[in-house]
MARSE-847924 format. One record per residue (C-alpha): x, y, z. Coordinates in pm, 1 decimal, padded with zeros to 6 digits, always signed. Layout:
<xx: X	yy: Y	zz: Z>
...
//
This chain:
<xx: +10053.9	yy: +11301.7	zz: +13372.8>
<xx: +10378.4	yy: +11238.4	zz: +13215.5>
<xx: +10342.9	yy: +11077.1	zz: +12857.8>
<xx: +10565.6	yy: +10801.7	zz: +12746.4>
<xx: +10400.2	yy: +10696.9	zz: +12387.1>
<xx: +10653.2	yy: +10566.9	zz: +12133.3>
<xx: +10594.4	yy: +10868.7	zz: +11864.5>
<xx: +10703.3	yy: +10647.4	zz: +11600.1>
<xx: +10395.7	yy: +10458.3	zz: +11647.0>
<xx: +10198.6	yy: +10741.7	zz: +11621.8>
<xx: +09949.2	yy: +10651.2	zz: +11279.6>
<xx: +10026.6	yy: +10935.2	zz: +11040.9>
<xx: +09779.6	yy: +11249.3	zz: +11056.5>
<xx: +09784.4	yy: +11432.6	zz: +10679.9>
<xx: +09961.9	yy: +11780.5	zz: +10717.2>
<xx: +09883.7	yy: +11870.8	zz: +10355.1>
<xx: +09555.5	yy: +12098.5	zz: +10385.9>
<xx: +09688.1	yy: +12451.8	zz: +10490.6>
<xx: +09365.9	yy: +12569.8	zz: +10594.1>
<xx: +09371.8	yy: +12342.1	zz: +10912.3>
<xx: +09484.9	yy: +12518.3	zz: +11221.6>
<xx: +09779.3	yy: +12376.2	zz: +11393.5>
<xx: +09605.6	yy: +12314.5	zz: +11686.9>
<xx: +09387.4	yy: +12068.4	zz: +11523.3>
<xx: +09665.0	yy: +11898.0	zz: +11367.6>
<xx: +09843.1	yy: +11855.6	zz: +11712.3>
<xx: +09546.0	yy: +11739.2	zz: +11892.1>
<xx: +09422.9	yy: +11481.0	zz: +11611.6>
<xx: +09822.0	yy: +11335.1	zz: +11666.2>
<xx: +09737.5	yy: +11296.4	zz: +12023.3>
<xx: +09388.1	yy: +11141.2	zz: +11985.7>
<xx: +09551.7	yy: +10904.2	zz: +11755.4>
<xx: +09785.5	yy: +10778.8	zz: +11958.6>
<xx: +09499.3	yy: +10742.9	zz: +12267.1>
<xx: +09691.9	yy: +10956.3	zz: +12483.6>
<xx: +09559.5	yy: +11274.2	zz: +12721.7>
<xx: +09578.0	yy: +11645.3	zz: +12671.3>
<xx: +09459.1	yy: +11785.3	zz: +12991.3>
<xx: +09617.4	yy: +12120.9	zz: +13074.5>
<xx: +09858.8	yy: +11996.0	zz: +13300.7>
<xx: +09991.3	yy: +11726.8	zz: +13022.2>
<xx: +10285.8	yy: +11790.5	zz: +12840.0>
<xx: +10244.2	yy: +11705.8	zz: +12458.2>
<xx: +10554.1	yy: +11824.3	zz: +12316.6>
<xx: +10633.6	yy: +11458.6	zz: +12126.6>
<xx: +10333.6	yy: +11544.0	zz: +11934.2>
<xx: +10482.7	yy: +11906.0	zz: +11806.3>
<xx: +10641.7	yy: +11900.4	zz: +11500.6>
<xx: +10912.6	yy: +12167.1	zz: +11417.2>
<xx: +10807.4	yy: +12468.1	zz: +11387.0>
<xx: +10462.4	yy: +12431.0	zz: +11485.8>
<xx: +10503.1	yy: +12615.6	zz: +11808.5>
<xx: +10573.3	yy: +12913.7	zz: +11625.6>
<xx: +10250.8	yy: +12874.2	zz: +11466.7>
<xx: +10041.3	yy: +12745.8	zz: +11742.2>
<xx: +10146.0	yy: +13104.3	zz: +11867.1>
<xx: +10006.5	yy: +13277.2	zz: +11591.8>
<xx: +09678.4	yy: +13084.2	zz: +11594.1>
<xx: +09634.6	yy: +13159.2	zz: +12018.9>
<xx: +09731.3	yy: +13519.1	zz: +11903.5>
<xx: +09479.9	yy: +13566.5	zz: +11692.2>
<xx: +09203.4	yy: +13399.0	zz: +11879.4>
<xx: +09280.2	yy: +13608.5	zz: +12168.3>
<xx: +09211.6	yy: +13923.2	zz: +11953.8>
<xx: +08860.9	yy: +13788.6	zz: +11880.4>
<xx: +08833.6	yy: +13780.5	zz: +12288.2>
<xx: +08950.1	yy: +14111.5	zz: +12297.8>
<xx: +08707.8	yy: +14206.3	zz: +12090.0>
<xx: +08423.6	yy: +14057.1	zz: +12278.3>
<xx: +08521.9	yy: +14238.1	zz: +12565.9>
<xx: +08484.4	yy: +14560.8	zz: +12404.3>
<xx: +08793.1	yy: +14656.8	zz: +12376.8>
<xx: +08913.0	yy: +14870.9	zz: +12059.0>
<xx: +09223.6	yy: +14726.5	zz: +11959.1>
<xx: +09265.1	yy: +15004.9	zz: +11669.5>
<xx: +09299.5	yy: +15271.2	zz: +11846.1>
<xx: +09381.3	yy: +15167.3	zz: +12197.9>
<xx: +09767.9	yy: +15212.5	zz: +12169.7>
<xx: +09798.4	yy: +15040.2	zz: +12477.8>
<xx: +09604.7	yy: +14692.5	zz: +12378.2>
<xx: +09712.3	yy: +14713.5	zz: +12024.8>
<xx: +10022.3	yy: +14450.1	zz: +12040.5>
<xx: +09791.9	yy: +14230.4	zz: +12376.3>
<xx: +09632.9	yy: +13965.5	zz: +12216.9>
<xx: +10057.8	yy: +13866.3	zz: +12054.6>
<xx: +10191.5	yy: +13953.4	zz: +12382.4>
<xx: +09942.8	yy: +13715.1	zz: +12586.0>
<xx: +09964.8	yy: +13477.7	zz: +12315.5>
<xx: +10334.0	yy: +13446.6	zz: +12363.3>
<xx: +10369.9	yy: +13459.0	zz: +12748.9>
<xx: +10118.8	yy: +13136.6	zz: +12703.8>
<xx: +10319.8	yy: +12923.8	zz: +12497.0>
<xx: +10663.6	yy: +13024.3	zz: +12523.6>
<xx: +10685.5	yy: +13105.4	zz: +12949.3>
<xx: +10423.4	yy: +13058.5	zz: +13147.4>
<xx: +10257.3	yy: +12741.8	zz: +12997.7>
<xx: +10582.8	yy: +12670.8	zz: +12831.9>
<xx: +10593.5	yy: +12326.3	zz: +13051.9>
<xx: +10335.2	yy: +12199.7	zz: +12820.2>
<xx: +10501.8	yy: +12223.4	zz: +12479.4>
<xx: +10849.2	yy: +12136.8	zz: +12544.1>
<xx: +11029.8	yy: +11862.4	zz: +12575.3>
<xx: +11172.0	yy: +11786.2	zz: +12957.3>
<xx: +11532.0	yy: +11949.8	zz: +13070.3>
<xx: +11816.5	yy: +11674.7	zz: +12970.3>
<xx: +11949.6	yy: +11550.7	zz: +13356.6>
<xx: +12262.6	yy: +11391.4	zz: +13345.8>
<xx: +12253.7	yy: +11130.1	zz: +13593.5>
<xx: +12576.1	yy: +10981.3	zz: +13783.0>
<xx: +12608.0	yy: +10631.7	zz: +13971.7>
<xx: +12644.4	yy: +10743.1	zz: +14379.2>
<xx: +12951.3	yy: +10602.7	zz: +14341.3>
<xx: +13064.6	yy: +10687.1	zz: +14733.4>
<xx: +12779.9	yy: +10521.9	zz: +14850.7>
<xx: +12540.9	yy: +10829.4	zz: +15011.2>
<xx: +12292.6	yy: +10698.0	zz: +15247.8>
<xx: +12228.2	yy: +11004.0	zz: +15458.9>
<xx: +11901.9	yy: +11268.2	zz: +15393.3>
<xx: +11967.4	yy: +11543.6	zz: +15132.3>
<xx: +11740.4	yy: +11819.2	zz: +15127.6>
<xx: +11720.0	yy: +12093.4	zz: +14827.9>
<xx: +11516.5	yy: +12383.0	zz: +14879.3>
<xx: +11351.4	yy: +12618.2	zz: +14884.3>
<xx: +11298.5	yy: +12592.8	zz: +14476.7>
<xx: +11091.5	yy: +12853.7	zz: +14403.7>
<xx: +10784.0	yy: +12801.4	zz: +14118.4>
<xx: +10547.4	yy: +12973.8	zz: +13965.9>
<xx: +10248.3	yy: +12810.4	zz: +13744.5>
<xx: +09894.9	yy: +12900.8	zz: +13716.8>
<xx: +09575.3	yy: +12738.7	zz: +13865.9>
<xx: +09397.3	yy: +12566.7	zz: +13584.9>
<xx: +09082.4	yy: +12708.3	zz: +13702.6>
<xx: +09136.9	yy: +13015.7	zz: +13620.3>
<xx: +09474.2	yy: +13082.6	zz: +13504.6>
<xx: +09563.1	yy: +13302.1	zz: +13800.1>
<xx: +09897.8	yy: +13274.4	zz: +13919.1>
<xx: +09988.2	yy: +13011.2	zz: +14217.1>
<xx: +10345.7	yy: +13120.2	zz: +14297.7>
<xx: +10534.4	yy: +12949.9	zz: +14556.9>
<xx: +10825.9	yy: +12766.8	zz: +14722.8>
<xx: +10961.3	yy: +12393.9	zz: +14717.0>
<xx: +11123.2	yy: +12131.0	zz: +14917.9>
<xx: +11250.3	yy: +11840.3	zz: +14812.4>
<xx: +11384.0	yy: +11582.7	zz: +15054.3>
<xx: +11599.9	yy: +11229.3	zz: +14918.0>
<xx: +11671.4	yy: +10966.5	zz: +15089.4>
<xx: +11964.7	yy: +10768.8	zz: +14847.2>
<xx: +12106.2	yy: +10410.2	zz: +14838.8>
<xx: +12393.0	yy: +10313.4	zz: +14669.3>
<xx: +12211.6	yy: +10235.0	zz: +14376.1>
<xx: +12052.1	yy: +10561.4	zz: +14350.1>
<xx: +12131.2	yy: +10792.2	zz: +14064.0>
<xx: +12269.7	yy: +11163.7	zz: +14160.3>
<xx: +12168.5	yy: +11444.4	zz: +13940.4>
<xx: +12280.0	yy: +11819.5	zz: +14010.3>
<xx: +12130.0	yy: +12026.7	zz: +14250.4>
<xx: +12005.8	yy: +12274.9	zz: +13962.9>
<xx: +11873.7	yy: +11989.1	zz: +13789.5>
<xx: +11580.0	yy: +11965.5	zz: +14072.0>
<xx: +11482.1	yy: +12330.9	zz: +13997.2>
<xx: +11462.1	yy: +12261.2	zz: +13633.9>
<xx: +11243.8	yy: +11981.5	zz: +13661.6>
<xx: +11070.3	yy: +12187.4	zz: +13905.0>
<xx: +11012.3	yy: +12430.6	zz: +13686.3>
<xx: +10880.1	yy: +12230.3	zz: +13394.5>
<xx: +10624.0	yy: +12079.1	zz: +13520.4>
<xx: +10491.0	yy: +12397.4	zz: +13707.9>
<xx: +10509.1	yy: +12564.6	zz: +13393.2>
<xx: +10144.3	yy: +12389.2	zz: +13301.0>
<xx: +09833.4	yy: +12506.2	zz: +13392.7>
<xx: +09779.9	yy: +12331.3	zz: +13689.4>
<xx: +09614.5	yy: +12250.9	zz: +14068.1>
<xx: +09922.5	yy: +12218.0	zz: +14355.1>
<xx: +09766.9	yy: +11864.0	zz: +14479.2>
<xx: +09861.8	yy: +11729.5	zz: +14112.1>
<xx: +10159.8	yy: +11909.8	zz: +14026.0>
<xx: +10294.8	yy: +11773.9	zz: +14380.1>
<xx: +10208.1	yy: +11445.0	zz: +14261.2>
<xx: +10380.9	yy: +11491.7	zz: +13898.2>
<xx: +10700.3	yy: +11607.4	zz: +14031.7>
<xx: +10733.8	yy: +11336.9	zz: +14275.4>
<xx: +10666.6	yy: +11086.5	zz: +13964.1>
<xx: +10952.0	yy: +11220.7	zz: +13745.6>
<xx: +11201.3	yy: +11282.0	zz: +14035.8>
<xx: +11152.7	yy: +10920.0	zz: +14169.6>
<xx: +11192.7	yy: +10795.8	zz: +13763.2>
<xx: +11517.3	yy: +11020.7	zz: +13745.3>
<xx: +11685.9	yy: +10903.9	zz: +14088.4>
<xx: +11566.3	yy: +10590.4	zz: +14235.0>
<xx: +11550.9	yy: +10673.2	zz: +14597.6>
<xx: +11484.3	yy: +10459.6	zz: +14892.6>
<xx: +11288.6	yy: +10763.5	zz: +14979.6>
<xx: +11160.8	yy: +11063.2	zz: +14857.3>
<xx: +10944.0	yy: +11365.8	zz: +14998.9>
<xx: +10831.9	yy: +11713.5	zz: +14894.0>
<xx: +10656.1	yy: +12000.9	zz: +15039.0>
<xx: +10525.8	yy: +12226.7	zz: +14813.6>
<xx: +10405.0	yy: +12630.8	zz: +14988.9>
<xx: +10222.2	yy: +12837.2	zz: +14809.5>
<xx: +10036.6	yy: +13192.6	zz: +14719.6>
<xx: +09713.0	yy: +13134.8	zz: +14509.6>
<xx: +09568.3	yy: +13446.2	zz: +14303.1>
<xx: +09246.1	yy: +13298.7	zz: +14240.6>
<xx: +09200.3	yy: +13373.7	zz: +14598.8>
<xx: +09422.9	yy: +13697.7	zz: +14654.1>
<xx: +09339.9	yy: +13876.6	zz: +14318.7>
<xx: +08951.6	yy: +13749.2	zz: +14305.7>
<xx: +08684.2	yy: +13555.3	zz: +14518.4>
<xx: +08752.4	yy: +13627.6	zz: +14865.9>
<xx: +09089.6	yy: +13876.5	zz: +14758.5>
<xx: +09272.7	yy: +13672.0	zz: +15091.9>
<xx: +09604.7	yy: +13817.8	zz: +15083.6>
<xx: +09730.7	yy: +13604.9	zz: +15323.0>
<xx: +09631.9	yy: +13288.2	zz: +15271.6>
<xx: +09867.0	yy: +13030.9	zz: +15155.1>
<xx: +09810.0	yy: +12604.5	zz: +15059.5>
<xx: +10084.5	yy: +12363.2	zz: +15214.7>
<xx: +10109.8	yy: +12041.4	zz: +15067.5>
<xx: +10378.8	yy: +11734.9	zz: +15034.3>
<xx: +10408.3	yy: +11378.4	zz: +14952.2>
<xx: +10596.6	yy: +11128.1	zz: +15070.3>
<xx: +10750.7	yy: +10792.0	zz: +14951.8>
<xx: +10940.9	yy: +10509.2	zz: +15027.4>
<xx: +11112.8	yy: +10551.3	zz: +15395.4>
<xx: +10976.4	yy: +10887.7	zz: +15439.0>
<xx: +10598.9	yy: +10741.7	zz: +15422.5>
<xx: +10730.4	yy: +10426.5	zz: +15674.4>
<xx: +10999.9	yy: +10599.8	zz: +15940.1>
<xx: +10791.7	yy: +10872.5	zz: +16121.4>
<xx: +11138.6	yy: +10966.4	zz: +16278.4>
<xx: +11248.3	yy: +11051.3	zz: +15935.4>
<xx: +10945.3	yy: +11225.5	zz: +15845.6>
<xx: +10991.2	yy: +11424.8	zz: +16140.3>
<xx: +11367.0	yy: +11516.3	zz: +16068.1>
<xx: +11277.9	yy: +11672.2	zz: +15708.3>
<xx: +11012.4	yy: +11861.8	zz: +15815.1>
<xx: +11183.2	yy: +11972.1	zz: +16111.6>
<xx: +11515.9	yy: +12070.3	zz: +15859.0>
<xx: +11281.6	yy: +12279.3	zz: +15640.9>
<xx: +11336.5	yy: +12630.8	zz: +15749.2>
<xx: +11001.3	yy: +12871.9	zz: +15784.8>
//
């Protein structure tokens, strides 16, 4: 879900007691303005500067107390000593990253020669994590446009970067599928647009059933692509395996 709240109308949230953790500052902001915070959300326009830094410090240190629950001596363990900061950081600032973050700036040009015929970019590859339980779901990416002369053109990197953030959420493939198809179809304005989305889930290969092999395919399709079988057909048939 990709939010679009004016932030100025956010009602203000007092900042002033110290002793509130900056988690609970962030998420009062959100419940104010009656949006979502589900872990495939991004809720960067509710981050203040300089928060981020400390949201790190906060995950950091709650991650110790897990640590600790699990037995582990962070004293004298050299190699767990610096964990709970390290996991705290790949969280916010790369692998979640997605959430807290502001979107990529596209620059967007008029098709000014009038493209009409299918463009496919691909294969993208992602990596996120399964918001069941945060095991990584690394994979590969498709992404089929149909344009029209009033379509906007972005750059080819541009798709990845999207791509990127919003896989960089906790998330489930079926809805991250979903939410990139959203913002590319807000960006460009095709007559048709289509994605497949291939990928490797460690839930499965690292726990559960440890299935190595297994892998979840998954696309959508819009506009033409969802009408025109034949064009359906010619995508998938482009997309090399």
């Amino acid at each position: 879900m990709l939010m679009k709240s004016d932030s100025a109308m956010i009602p203000a949230v007092s900042d002033d007691d110290h002793g509130t953790p900056v988690s609970v500052k962030i998420r009062e902001r959100v419940k104010a303005a009656r949006q979502r915070f589900h872990s495939n959300d991004n809720i960067a326009e509710f981050i203040r500067p300089g928060e981020l830094d400390l949201l790190l410090d906060e995950v950091a240190e709650k991650m110790k107390g897990v640590l600790d629950s699990m037995v582990i001596d962070l004293e004298n363990d050299h190699n767990t000593g610096d964990t709970a900061r390290r996991v705290a950081k790949m969280y916010i600032k790369e692998v979640f990253n997605g959430r807290y973050v502001k979107g990529p700036a596209v620059t967007e040009f008029p098709n000014a020669e009038h493209l009409n015929e299918l463009m496919i970019v691909g294969p993208i590859t992602v990596r996120s994590a399964c918001s069941h339980h945060f095991c990584p779901v690394i994979g590969r990416i498709w992404i089929g446009v149909m344009p029209n002369e009033h379509t906007n053109v972005i750059g080819l990197s541009k798709y990845a970067r999207l791509a990127e953030w919003i896989m960089g959420r906790p998330q489930i493939q079926e809805e991250a599928v979903v939410q990139l198809a959203d913002l590319i179809q807000e960006k460009t304005q095709p007559d048709g647009l289509a994605i497949v989305m291939e990928a490797s889930h460690y839930c499965m290969a690292w726990r559960g059933v440890k299935d190595m092999d297994s892998k979840m395919i998954n696309s959508v399709m819009r506009g033409v692509f969802l009408k025109d079988p034949n064009l359906r057909r010619e995508f998938l048939s482009l997309i090399p395996r």
